[in-house]
Steps between C-alpha positions, in 0.01 A plus 500: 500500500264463819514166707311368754795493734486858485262514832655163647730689796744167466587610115848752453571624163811428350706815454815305319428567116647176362218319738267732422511371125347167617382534850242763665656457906495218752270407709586424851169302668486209216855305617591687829759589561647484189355743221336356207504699147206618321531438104361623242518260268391140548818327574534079610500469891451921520224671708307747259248733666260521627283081393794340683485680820363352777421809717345650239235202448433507868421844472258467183328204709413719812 
């Protein structure tokens, strides 16, 4: 499944296969300098890609 955060260079995959059930990586920009994880599932308090991120919206502005 392609996500935005695919071309974001802040965005690492998860590689653990228990996260990888229910998370697509962490991105590392949104809450530096802690990493934030990617869902992929709607989830209470959870970032989901790509409406949510804030880089992203700057870029589709410019």
């Amino acid at each position: 499944m392609a996500i935005l955060c695919d071309d974001c260079k802040n965005f690492k995959y998860t590689y653990d296969p228990q996260m990888s059930k229910a998370c697509f990586g962490h991105c590392r920009a949104i809450e530096y300098p802690f990493l934030l994880g990617v869902f992929k599932e709607a989830r209470p308090g959870a970032f989901t890609a790509p409406k949510d991120c804030k880089l992203f919206q700057e870029k589709k502005k410019k």
